[in-house]
Each structure stands twice: as C-alpha cells, then as structure tokens.
BAKOL-939270 format. One record per atom (N, C-alpha, C): residue number from 1; atom name; x, y, z. Coordinates in nm, 4 decimals. Layout:
N
SITE   pos   site         c1         c2         c3
SITE   NUM     CA          X          Y          Z
...
% end
This chain:
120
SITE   pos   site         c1         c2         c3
SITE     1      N     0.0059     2.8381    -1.9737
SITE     1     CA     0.1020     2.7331    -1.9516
SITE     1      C     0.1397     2.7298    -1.8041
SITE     2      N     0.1532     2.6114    -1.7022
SITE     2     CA     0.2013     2.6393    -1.5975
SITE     2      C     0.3594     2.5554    -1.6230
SITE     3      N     0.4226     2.6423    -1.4982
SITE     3     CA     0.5327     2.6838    -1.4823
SITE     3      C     0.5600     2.5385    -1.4268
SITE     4      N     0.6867     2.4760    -1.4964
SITE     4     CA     0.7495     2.3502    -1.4595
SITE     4      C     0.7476     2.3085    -1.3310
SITE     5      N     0.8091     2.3605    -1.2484
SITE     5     CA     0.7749     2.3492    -1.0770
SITE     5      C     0.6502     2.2914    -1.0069
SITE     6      N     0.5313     2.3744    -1.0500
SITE     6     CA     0.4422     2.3796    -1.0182
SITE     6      C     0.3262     2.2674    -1.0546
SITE     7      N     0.3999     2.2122    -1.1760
SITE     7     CA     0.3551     2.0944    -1.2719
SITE     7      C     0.3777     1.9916    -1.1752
SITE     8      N     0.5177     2.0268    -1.1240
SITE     8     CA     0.5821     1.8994    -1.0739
SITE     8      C     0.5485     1.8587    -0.9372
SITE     9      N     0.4679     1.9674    -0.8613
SITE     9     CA     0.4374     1.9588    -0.7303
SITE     9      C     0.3002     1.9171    -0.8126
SITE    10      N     0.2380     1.9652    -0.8468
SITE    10     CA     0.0908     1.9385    -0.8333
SITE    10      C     0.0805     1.7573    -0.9090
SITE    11      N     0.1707     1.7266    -1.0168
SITE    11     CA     0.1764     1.5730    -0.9970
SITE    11      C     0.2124     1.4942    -0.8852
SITE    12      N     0.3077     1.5362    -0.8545
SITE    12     CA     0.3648     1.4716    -0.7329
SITE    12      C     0.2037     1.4409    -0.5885
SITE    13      N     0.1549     1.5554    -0.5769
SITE    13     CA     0.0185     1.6235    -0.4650
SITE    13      C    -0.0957     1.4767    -0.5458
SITE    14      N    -0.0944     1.4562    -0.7029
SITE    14     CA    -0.1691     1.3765    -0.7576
SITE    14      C    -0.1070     1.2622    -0.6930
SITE    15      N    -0.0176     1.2248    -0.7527
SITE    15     CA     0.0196     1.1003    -0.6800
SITE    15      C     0.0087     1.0117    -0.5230
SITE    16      N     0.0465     1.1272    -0.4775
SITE    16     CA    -0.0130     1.0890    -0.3166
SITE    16      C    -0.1489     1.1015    -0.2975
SITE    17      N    -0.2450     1.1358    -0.3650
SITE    17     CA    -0.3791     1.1167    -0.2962
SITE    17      C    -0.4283     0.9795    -0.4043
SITE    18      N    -0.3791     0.9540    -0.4965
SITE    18     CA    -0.3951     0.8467    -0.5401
SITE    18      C    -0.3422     0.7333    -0.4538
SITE    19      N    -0.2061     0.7054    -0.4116
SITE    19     CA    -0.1986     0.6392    -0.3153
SITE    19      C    -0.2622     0.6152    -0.1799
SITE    20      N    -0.3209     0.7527    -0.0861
SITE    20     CA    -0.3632     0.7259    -0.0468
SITE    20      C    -0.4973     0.6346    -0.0528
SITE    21      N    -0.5286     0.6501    -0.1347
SITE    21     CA    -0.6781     0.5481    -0.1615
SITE    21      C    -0.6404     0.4444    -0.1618
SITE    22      N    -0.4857     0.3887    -0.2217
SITE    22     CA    -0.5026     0.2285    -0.2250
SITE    22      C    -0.3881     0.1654    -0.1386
SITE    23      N    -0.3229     0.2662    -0.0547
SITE    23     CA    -0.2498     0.2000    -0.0136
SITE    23      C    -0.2101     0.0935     0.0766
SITE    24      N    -0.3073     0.0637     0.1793
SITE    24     CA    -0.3833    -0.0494     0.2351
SITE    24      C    -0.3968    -0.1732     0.1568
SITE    25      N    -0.4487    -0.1554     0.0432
SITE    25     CA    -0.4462    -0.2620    -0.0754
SITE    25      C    -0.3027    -0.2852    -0.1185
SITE    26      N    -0.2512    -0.2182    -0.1258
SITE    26     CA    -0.1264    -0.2326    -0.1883
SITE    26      C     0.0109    -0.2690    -0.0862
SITE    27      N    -0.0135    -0.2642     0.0369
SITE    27     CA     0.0029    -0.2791     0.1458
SITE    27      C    -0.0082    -0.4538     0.1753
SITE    28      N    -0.1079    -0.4827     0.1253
SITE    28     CA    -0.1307    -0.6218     0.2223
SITE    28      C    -0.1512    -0.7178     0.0836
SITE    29      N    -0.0793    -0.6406    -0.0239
SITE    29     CA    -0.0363    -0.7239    -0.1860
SITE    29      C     0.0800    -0.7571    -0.1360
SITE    30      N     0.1752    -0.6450    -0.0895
SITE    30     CA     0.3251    -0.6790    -0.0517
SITE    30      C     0.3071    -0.7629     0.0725
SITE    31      N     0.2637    -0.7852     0.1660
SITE    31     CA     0.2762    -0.8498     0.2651
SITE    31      C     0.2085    -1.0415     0.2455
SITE    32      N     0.1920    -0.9895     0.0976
SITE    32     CA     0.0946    -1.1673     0.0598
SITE    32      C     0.2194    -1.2318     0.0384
SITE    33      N     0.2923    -1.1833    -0.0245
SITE    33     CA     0.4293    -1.2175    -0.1011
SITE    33      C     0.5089    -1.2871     0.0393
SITE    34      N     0.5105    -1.2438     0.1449
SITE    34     CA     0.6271    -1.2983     0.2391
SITE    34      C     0.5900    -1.1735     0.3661
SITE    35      N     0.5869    -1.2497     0.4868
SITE    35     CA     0.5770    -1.1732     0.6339
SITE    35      C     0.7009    -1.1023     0.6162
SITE    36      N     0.6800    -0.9965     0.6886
SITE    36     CA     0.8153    -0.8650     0.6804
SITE    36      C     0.8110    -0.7843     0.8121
SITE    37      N     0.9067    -0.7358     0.8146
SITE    37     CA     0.8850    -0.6421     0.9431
SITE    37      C     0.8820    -0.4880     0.8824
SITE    38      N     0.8578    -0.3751     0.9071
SITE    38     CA     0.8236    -0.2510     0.9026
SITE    38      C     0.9200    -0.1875     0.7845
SITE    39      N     1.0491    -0.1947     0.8412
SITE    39     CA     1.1753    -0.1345     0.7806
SITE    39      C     1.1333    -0.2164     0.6430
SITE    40      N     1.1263    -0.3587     0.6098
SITE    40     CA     1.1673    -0.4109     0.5039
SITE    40      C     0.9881    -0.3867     0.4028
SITE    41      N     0.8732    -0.3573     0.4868
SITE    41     CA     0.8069    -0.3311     0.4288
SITE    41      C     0.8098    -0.1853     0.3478
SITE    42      N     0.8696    -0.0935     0.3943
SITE    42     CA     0.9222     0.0259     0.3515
SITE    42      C     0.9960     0.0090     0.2330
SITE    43      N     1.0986    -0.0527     0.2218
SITE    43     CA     1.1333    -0.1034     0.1492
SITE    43      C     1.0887    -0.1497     0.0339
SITE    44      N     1.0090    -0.2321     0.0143
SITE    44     CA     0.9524    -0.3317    -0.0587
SITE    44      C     0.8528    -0.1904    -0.1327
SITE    45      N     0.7998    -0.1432    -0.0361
SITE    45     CA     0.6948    -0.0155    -0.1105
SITE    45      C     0.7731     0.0574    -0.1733
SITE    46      N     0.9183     0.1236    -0.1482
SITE    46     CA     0.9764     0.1952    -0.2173
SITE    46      C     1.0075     0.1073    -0.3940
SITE    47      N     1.0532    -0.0417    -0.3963
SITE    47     CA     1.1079    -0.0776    -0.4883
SITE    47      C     0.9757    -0.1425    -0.5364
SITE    48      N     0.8123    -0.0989    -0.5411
SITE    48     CA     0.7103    -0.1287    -0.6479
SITE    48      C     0.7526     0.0193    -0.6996
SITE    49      N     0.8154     0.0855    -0.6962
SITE    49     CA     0.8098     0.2227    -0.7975
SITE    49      C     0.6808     0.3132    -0.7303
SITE    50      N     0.6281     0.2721    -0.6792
SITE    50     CA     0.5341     0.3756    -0.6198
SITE    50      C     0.5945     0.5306    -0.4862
SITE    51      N     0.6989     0.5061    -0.4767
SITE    51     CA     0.7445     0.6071    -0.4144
SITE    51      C     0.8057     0.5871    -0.2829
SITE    52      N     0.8609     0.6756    -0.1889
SITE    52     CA     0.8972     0.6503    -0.0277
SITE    52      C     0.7191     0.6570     0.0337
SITE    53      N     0.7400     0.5353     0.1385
SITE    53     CA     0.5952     0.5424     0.2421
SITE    53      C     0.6720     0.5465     0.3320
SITE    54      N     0.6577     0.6508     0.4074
SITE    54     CA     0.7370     0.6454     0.5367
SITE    54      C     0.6822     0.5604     0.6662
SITE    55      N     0.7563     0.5648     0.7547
SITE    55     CA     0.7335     0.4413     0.9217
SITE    55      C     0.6078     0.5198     0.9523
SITE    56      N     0.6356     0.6606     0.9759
SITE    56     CA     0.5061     0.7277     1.0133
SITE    56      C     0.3547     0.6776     0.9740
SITE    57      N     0.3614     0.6340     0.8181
SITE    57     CA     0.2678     0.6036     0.7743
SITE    57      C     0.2049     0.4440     0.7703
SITE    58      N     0.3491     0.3436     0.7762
SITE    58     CA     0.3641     0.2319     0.7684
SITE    58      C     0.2615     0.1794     0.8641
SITE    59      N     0.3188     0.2307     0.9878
SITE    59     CA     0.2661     0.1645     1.1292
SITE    59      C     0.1435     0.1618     1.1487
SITE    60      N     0.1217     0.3234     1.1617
SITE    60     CA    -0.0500     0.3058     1.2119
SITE    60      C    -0.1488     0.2546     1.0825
SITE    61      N    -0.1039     0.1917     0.9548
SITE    61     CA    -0.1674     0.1561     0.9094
SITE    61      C    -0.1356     0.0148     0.9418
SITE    62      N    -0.0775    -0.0444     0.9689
SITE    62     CA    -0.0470    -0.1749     1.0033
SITE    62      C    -0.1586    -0.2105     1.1328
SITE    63      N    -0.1150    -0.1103     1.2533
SITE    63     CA    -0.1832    -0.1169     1.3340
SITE    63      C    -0.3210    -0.1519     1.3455
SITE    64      N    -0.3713    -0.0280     1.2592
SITE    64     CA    -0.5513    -0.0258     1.2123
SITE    64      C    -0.5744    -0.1831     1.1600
SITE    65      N    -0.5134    -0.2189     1.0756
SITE    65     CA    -0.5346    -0.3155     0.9529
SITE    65      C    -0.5082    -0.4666     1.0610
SITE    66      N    -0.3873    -0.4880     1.1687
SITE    66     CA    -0.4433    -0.5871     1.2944
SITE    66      C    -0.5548    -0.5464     1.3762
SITE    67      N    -0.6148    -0.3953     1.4149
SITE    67     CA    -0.7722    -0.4211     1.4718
SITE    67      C    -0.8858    -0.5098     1.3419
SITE    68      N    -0.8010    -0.4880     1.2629
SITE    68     CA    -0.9210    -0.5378     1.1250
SITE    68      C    -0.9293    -0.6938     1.1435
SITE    69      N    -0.8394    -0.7553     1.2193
SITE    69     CA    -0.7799    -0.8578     1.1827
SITE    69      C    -0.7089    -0.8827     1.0082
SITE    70      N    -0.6235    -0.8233     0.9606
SITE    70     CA    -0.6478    -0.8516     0.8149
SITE    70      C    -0.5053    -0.8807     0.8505
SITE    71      N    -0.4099    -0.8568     0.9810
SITE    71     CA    -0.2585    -0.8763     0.9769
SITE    71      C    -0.2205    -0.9595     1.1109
SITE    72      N    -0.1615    -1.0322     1.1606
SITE    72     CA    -0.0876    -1.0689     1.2310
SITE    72      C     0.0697    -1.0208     1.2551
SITE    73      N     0.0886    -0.9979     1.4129
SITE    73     CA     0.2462    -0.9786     1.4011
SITE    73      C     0.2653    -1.0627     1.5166
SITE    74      N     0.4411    -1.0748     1.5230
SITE    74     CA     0.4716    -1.1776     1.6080
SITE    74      C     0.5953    -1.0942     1.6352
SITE    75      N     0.6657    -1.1643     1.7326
SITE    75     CA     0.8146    -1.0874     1.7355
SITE    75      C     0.9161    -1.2156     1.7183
SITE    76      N     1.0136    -1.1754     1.6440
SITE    76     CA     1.1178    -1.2208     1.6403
SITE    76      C     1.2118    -1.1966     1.6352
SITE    77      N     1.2956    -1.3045     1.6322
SITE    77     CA     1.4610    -1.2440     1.6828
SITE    77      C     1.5424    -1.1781     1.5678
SITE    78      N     1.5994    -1.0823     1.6092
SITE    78     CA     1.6924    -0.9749     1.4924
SITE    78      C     1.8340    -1.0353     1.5270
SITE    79      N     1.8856    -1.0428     1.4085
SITE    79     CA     2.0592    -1.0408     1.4158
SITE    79      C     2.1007    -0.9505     1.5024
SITE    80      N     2.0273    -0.8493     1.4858
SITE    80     CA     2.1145    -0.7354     1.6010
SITE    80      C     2.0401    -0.6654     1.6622
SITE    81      N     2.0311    -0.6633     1.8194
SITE    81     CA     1.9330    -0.5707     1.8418
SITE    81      C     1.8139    -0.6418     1.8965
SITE    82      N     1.7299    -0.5749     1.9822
SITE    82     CA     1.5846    -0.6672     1.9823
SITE    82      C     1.4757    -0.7169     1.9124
SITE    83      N     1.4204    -0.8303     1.9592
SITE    83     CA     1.3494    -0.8764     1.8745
SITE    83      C     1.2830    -0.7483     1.7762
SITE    84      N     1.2087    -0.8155     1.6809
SITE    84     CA     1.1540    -0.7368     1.5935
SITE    84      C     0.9776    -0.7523     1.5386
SITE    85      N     0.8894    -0.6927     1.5217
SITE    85     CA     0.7573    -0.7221     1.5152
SITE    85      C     0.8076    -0.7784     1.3477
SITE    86      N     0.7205    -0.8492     1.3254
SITE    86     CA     0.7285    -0.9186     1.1747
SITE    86      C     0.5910    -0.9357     1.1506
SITE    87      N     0.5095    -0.8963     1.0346
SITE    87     CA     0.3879    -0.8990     0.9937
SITE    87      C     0.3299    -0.9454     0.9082
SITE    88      N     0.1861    -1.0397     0.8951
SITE    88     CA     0.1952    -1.1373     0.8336
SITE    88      C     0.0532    -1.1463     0.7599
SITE    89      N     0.0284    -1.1388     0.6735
SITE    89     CA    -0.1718    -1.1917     0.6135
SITE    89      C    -0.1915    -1.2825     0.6883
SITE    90      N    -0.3662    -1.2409     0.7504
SITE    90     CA    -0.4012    -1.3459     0.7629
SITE    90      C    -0.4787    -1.4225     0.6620
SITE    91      N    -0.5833    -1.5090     0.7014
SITE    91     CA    -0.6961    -1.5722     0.5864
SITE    91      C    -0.7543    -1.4639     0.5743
SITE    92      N    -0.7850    -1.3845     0.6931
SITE    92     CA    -0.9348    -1.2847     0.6416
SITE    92      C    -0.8181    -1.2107     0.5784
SITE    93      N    -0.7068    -1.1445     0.5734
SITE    93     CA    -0.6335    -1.0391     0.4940
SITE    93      C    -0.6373    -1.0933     0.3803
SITE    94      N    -0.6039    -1.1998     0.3464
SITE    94     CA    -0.6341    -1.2711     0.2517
SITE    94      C    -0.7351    -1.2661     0.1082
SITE    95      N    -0.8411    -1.3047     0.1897
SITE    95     CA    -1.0027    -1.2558     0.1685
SITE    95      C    -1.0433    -1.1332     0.1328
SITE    96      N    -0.9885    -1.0085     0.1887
SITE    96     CA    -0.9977    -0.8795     0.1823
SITE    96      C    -0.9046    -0.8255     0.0655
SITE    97      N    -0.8227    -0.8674     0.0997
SITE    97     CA    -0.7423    -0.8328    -0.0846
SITE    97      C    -0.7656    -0.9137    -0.2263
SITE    98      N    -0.8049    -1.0466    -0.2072
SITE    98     CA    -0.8914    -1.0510    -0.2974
SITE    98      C    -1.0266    -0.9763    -0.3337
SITE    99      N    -1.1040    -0.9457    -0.2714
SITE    99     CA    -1.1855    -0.8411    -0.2760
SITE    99      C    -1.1779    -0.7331    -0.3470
SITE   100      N    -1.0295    -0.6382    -0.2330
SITE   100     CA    -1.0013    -0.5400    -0.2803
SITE   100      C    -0.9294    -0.5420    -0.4660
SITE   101      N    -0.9005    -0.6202    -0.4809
SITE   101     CA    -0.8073    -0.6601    -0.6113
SITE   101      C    -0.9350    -0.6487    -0.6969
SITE   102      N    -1.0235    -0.7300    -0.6211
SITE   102     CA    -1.1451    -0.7525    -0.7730
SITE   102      C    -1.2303    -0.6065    -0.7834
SITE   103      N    -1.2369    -0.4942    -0.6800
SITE   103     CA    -1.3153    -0.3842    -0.7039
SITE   103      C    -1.2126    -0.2845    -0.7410
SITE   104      N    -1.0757    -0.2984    -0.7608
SITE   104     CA    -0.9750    -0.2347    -0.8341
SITE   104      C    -1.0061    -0.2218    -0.9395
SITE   105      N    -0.9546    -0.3213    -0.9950
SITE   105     CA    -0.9888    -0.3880    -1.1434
SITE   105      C    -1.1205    -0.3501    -1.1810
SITE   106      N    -1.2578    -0.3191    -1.1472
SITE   106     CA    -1.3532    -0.3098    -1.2065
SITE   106      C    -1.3367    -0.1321    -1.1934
SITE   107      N    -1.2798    -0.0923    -1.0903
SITE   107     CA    -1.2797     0.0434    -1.0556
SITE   107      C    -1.1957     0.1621    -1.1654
SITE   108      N    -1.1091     0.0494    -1.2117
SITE   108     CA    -1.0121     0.1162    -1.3015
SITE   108      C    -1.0098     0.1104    -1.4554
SITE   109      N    -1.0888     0.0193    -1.4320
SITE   109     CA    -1.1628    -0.0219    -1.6356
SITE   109      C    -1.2652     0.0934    -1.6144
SITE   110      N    -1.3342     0.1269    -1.5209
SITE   110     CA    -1.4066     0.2774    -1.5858
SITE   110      C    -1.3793     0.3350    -1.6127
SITE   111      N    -1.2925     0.3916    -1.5105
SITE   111     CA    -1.1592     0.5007    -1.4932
SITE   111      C    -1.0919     0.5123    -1.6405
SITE   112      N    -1.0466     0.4160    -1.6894
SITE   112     CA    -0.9759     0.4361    -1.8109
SITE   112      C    -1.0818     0.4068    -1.9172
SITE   113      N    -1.2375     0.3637    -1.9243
SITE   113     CA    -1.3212     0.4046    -2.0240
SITE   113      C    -1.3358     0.5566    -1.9986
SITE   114      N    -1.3492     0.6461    -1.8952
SITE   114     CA    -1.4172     0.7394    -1.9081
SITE   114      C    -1.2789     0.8334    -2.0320
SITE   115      N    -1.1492     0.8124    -1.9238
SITE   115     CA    -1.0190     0.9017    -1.9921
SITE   115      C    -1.0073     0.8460    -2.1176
SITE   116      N    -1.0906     0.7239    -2.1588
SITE   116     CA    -1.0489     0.7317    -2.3255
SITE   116      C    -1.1751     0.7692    -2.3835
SITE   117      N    -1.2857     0.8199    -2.3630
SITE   117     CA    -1.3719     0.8623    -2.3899
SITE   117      C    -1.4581     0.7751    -2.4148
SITE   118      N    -1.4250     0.6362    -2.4401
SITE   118     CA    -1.5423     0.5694    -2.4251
SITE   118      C    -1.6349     0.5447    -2.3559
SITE   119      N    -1.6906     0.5757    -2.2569
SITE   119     CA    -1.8017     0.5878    -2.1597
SITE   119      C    -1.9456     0.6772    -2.2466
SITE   120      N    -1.8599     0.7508    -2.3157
SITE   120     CA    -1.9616     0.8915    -2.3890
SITE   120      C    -2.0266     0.8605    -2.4743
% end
C-alpha cells in the first residue's frame, strides 16, 4: 500500500507532466475565447480546474508560441499603471488549434480504449 502523501505527490507529479504536453493547446483554447493579457490568462488557466500555471511558465510560452506566429500581442492601456501586453490568436493560431484539438481527440479515444481494455 503506499502511504497517502506519497499518493498525493506522485498524482499531483502525474498531473503536471500531463499538462505539460498540452498546455500550449490549452493555452491558445483560452486565448480563442477573448485576447487577455498574462495576469488574466493565469487566471483563466487557474478557473478551467486544471491547476495554478504560473507567469514563469505563462510567458516564455507565449513568447515561443509569437516566434510560431500562432499569437499576437499589442500593448494597451491599463487603468493603472503602464500599458499592458494583451495577447491575441492569430488565423494561423487558429489553424493550429484546430489541428491540435483534432489529434487530441483521436489521441485520447486510444488512450481510453487501451485503459478500458478494449484495444486487447
């Protein structure tokens, strides 16, 4: 039997490497919905139930994902404070999460034939 704790870290250790694989995808799902800036994308990731993504992680994936072209940012003006980067799909981000959406979906009907044993 393992020890409750240890259950709970090693789900938790599951969970994040599962995210890591999709979080890019899941990333530029929330950003289809409405341009956002960083803080409120944090946000938005915390309240799909998938957990805290921290700025650390936010950014340089944002970053990568405008060399991709898949994001646009712009700056705009904050109620308080200086402007603010705000980030946006483009068409090709667009394009790419449809994609990514459709090799999800085929990726995860295996996934759950194999764990229900039907694959065998």
């Amino acid at each position: 039997m393992i020890p409750v704790e240890r259950q709970a870290t090693e789900d938790r250790d599951r969970q994040t490497q599962l995210l890591r694989g999709a979080l890019d995808m899941c990333l530029l799902a929330v950003l289809a919905g409405e341009p956002a800036h960083g803080y409120e994308l944090v946000r938005r990731m915390k309240a799909t139930g998938i957990g805290v993504v921290s700025y650390g992680t936010i950014y340089p994936l944002l970053t990568r994902m405008r060399g991709l072209g898949l994001v646009v940012d712009k700056h705009e003006a904050s109620p308080a404070g200086p402007p603010r980067k705000v980030y946006a799909l483009t068409d090709t981000g667009g394009v790419q999460l449809a994609a990514w959406r459709q090799q999800w979906t085929h990726f995860t009907g295996l996934v759950d034939a194999v764990l229900s044993e039907r694959a065998f």
